[in-house]
C-alpha positions in Angstrom: 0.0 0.0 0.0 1.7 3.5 -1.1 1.1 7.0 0.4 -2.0 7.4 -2.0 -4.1 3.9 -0.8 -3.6 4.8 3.0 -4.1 8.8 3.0 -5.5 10.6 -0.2 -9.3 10.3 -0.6 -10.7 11.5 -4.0 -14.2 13.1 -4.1 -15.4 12.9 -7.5 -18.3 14.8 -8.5 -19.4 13.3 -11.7 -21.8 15.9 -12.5 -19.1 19.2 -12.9 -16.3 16.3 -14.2 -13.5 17.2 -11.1 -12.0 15.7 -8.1 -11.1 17.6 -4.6 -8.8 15.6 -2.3 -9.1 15.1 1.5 -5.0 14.1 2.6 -5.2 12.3 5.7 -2.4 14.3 7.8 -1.8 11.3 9.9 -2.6 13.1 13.4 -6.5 13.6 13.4 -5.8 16.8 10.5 -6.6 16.8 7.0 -5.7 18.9 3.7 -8.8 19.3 1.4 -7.7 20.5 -2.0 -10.1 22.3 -4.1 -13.2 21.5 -2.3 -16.5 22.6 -3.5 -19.0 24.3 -1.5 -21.4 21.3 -1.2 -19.1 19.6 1.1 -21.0 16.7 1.7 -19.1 14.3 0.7 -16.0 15.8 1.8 -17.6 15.8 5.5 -18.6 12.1 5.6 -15.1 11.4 4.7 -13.7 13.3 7.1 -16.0 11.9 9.8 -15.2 7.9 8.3 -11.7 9.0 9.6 -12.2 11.5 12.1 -10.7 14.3 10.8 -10.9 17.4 11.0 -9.9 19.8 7.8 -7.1 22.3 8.9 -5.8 23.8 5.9 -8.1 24.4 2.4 -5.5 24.3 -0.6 -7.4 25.9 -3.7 -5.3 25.7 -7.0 -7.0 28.5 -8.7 -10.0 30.6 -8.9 -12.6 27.9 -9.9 -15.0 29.3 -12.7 -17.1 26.0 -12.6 -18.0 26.1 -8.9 -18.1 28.1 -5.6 -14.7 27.3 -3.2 -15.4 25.4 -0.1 -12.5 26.7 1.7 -13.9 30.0 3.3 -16.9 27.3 4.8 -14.0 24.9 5.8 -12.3 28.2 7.4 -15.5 29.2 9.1 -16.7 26.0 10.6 -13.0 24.1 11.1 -10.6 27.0 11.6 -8.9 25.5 8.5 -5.8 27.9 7.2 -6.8 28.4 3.4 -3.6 28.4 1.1 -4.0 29.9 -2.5 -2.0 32.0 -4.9 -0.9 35.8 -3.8 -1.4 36.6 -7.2 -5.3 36.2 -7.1 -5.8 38.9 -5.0 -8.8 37.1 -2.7 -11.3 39.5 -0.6 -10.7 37.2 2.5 -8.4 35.6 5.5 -6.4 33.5 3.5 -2.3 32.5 3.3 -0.9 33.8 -0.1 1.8 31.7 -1.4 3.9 32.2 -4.7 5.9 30.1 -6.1 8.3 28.2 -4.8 6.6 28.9 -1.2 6.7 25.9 1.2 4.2 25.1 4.2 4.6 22.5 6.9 1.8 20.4 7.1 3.4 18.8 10.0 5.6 15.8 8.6 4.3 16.7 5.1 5.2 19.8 3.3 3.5 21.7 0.6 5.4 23.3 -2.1 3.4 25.9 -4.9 4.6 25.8 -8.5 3.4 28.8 -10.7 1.5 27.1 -13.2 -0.4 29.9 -15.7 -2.5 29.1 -18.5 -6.1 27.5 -17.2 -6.0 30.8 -15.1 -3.2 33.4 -14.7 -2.9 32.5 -11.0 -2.4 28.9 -11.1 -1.0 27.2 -8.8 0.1 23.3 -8.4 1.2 22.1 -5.2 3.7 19.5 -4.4 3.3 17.2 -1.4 6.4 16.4 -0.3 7.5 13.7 2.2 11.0 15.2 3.5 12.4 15.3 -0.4 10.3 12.6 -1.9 7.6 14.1 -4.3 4.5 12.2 -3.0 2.2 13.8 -5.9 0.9 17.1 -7.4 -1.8 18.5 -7.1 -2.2 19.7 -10.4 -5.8 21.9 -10.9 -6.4 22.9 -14.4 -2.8 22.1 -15.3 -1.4 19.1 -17.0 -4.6 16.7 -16.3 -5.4 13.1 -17.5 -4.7 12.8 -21.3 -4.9 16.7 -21.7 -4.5 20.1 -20.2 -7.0 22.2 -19.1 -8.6 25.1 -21.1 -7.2 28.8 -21.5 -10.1 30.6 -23.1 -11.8 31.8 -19.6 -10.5 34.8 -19.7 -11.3 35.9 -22.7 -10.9 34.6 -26.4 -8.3 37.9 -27.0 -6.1 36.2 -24.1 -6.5 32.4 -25.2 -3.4 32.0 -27.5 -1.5 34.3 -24.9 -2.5 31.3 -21.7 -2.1 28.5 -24.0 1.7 29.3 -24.1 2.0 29.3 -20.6 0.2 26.5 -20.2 2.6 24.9 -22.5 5.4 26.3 -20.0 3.3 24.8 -17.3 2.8 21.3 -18.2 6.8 21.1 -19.4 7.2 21.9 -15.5 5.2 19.5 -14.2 6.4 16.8 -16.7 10.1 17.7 -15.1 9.5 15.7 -12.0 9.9 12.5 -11.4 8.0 9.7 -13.0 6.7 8.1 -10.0 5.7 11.4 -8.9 1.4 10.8 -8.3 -1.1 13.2 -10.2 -4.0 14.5 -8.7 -5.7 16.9 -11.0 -9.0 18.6 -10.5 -10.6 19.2 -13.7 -11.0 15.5 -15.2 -13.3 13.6 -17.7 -16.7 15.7 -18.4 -15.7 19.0 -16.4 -16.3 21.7 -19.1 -12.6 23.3 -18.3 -10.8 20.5 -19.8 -10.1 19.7 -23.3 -11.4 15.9 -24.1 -9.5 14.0 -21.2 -9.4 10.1 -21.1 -11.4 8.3 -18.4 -8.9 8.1 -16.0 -9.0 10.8 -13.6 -5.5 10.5 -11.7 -2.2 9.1 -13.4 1.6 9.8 -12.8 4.0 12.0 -14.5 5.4 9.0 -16.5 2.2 7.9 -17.5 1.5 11.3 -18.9 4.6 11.4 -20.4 4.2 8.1 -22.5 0.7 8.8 -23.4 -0.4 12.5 -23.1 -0.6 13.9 -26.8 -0.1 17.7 -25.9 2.9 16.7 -24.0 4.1 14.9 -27.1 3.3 18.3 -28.9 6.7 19.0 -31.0 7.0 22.4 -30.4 5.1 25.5 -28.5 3.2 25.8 -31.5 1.7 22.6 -31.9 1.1 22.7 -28.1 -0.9 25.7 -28.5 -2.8 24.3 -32.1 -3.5 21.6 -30.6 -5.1 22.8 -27.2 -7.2 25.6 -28.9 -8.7 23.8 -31.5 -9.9 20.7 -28.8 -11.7 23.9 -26.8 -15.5 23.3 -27.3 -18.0 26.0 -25.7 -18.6 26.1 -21.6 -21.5 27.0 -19.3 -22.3 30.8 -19.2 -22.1 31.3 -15.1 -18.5 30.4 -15.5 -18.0 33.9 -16.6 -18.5 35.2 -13.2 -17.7 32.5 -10.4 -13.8 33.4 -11.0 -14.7 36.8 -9.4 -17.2 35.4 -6.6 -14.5 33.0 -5.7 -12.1 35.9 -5.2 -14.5 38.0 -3.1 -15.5 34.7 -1.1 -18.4 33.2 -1.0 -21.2 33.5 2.0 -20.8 31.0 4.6 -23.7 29.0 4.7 -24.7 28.9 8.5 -26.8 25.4 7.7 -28.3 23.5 5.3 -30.2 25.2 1.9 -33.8 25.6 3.2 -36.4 24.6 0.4 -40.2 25.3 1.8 -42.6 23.4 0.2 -45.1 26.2 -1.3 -48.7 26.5 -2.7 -50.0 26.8 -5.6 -51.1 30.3 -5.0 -47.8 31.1 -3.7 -46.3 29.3 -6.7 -48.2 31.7 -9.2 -47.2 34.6 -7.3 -43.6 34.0 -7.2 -44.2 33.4 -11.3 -45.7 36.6 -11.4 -43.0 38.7 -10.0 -40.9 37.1 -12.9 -40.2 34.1 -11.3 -39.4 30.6 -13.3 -40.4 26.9 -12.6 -37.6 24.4 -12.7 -39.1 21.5 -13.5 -36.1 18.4 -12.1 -38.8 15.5 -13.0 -37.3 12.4 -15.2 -38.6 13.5 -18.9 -41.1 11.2 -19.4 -42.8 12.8 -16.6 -42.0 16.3 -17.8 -43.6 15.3 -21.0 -46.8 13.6 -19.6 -47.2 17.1 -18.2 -45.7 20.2 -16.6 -46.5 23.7 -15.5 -47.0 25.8 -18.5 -43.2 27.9 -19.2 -41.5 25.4 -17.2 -37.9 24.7 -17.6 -36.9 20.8 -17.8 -33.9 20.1 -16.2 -33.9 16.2 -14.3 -32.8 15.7 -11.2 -29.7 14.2 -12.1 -25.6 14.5 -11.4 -25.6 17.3 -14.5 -28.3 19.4 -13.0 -26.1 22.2 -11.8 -24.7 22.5 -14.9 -27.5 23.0 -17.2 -29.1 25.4 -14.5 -26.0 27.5 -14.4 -26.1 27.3 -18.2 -29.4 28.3 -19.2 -31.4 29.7 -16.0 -30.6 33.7 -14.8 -29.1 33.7 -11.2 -31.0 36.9 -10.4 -34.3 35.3 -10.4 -36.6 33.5 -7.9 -36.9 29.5 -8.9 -39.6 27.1 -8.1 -38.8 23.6 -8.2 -41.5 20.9 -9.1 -40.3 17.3 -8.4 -42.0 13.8 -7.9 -42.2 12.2 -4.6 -39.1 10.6 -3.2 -36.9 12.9 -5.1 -34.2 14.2 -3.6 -35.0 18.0 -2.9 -32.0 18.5 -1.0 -29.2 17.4 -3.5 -30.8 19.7 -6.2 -30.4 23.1 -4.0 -27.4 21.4 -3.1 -26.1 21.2 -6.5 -27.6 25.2 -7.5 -26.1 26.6 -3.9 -22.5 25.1 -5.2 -22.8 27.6 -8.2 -24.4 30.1 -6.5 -28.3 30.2 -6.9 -29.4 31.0 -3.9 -33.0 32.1 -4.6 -34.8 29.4 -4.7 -38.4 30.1 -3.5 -39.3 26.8 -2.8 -40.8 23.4 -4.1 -44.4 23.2 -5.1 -46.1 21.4 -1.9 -48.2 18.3 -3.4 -46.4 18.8 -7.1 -48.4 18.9 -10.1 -51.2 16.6 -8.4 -51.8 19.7 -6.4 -51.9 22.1 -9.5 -53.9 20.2 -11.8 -56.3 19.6 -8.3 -56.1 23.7 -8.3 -57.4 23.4 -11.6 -53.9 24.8 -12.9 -53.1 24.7 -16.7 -51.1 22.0 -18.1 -48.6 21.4 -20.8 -47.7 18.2 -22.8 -44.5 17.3 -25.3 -44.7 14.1 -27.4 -42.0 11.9 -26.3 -41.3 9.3 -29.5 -39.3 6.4 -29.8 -36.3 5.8 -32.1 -38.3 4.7 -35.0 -40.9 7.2 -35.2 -39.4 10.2 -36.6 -40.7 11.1 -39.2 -40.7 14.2 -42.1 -40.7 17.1 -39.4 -37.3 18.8 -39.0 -34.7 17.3 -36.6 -33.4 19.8 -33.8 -30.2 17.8 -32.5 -29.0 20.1 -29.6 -25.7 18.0 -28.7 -22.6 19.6 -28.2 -20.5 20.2 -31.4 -18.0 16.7 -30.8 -21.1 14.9 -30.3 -22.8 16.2 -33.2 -19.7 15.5 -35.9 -19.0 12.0 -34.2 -22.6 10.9 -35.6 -25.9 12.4 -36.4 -28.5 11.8 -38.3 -28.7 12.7 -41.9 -30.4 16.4 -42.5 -30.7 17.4 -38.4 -30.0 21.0 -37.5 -27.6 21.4 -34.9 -27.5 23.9 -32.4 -26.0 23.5 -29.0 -28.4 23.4 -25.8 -26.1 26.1 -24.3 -26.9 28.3 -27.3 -30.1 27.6 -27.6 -31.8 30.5 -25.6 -30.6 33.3 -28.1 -31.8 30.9 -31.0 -34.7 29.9 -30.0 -36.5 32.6 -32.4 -34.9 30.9 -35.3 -36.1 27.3 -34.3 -39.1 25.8 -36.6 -42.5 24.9 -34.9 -43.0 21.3 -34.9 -39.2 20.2 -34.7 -38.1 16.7 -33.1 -35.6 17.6 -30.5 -33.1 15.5 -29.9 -30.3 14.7 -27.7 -27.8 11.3 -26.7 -30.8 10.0 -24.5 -33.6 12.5 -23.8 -32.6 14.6 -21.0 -30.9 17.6 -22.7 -33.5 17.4 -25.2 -36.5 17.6 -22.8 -34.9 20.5 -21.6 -34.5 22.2 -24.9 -37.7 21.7 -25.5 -39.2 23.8 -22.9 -36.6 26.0 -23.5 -38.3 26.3 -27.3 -41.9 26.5 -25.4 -41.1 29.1 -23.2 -40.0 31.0 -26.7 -43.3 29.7 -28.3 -42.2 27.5 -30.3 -45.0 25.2 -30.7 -45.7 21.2 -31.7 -42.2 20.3 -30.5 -41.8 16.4 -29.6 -38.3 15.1 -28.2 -37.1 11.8 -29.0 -36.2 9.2 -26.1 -32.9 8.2 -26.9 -30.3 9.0 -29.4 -28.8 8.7 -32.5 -27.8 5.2 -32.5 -31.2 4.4 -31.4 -32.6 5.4 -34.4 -29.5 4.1 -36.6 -30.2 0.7 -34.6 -33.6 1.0 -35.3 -34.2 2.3 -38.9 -31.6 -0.1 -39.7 -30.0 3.3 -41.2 -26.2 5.0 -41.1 -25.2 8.3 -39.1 -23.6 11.3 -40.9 -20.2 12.2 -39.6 -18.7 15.6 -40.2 -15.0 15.5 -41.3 
């Protein structure tokens, strides 16, 4: 058993695609490395070891989620260590590069890694002058490096060089040397990453195509054109991350509201977040509700597609899980949930509230109407079928003018599409169906072949 088995936990959350890291200190203390704010999972692993977090390491100013570490500071007097050079509105310990803390029997070294953001840092854990492992962020990463376009697409050639500079750093230490990034497979900050979400240096080394890049330039060809489009509330959680967010003093409270109250809160502007499976959605929904299931991905396509600066109602089915979805909107700060709808739509339709339908077909019954496929551009070239307009869910809203009445919406299996749909709706696009499952469900189907694009 190495260092890794007996004292580095990884919390994955699949639905943003990243890892933070609890380091069991060895004495009753722990490290936690870019923890979210839902720290759920980080707590019940800490309690499993009885540990109690005293330092917070961030790598960088997350843009796909709110920082854990001024909760961690608040509730476990944890020191929070992150770069000088970010500037951060709160108590924290600002370390440059080459700065070293004693973790007491470990030590922590930064390296200045630019290029995800101009702040970067990695941190070395050091056992005397054995590298242990690197914690490397939105650095060098599984199979890839992480994206440089955040800041601007005037400033993405300029970061990809450094992050060239970066990863030939990181690649400089020893091959045994551990990996532990953050940003892994289906986080919208990395490039296409393999499956694996920690490695070793060597590893990366024998099979990480950027690092096999020839030259700077090809490094930096390479990286840009890989960089697909990411979720529009990243453009300000880099800034709420540097002021800090609010310490939560409890749990999200979700009230369960009435109908009346429901239509109030809808008409001071207010929009219904409908986190039902889609079949359910479809059956039928609040009129101008948004689809978005209940589902590791939620906070993602809410962040994406709903304002932050509005009051949200949820409607869900019994036995869902109320908490994980204000859960999943508190860690990318939506905070103004209203509440749930008491009773669901049971209790609207016994209110005699209007409801809204949207055919839900199977693989084989599309038909001559126009094909909507809403994918994300790699999805879209990998396979699709023949004649479907493509338009990204992200991009949707702004289109949503141009879309024709009586489209088929698809998606890979029905989820995103649902949710484009009502997206459509809410626009007034009318006669709109979705289509449960995906492409290969209808090639498998219809016995037909998928277009590729080039």
């Amino acid at each position: 058993m190495g260092f890794a088995d007996d004292h580095l936990i990884p919390l994955v959350d699949e639905g943003l695609g990243n890892s933070a890291y609890l380091v069991d200190l060895g004495d009753g203390r722990a490290l936690a490395v870019d923890a979210s704010r839902d720290l759920r999972t980080l707590r019940s692993a800490a309690a499993r070891r009885g540990l109690t977090v005293a330092y917070a390491a961030d790598t960088h100013l997350h843009a796909d989620f709110l920082s854990g570490a001024v909760q961690l500071a608040a509730d476990d007097g944890a020191t929070v260590l992150a770069s000088a050079a970010g500037h951060r509105a709160f108590d924290h310990t600002g370390l440059a590069d080459g700065d070293e803390v004693d973790l007491g029997g470990l030590t922590l070294r930064a390296l200045a890694t630019p290029g995800h953001t101009d702040e970067h840092l990695s941190f070395l854990l050091l056992d005397g002058a054995r590298e242990l492992g690197v914690f490397s962020g939105g650095s060098l990463i599984v199979g890839s490096a992480a994206r440089t376009d955040l800041l601007g697409a005037d400033r993405t050639e300029e970061l990809a060089r450094a992050q060239y500079a970066s990863v030939k750093r990181l690649a400089e230490l020893p091959d045994a040397t551990l990996l532990w990034p953050t940003h892994g497979a289906g986080s919208f900050c990395s490039a296409p990453p393999g499956a694996e979400r920690t490695s070793t240096i060597g590893d990366q080394k024998r099979a990480n195509a950027l690092l096999a890049a020839q030259d700077e330039g090809a490094f930096v060809a390479q990286l840009v054109a890989s960089l697909g489009s990411y979720p529009a509330y990243f453009d300000r959680l880099g800034e709420a991350n540097r002021r800090g967010p609010a310490v939560l003093t409890g749990a999200p409270h979700l009230p369960g509201l009435s109908v009346d109250q429901v239509r109030r809160v809808l008409a001071d502007g207010g929009i219904v977040v409908d986190v039902r499976p889609a079949a359910a959605f479809a059956a039928g929904h609040i009129p101008g509700a948004v689809s978005n299931a209940l589902r590791p991905a939620f906070a993602t396509w809410l962040g994406w597609l709903i304002p932050d600066d509005v009051p949200l109602v949820l409607v869900a089915d019994d036995g869902q899980d109320l908490a994980d979805a204000v859960w999943q909107a508190a860690k990318i700060g939506y905070e103004r949930i209203a509440g749930h709808l008491a009773g669901g739509m049971d209790a609207w339709r016994a209110a005699g509230g209007s409801v809204a339908t949207v055919g839900f077909l199977g693989a084989g019954a599309i038909d001559d109407r126009p094909v909507l496929d809403i994918r994300q551009d790699a999805e879209f070239a990998a396979g699709h079928i023949p004649g479907a307009v493509h338009v990204e869910l992200g991009a949707l809203p702004p289109a949503a003018d141009a879309a024709p009445d009586g489209a088929i919406v698809m998606c890979g299996h029905g989820e995103r599409a649902m949710t484009a749909a009502s997206v459509l709706a809410r626009a007034g696009r009318t006669g709109l169906a979705v289509l449960e499952g995906g492409p290969d469900d209808w090639a498998r189907v219809t016995g037909r072949s998928l277009e590729e694009d080039a």
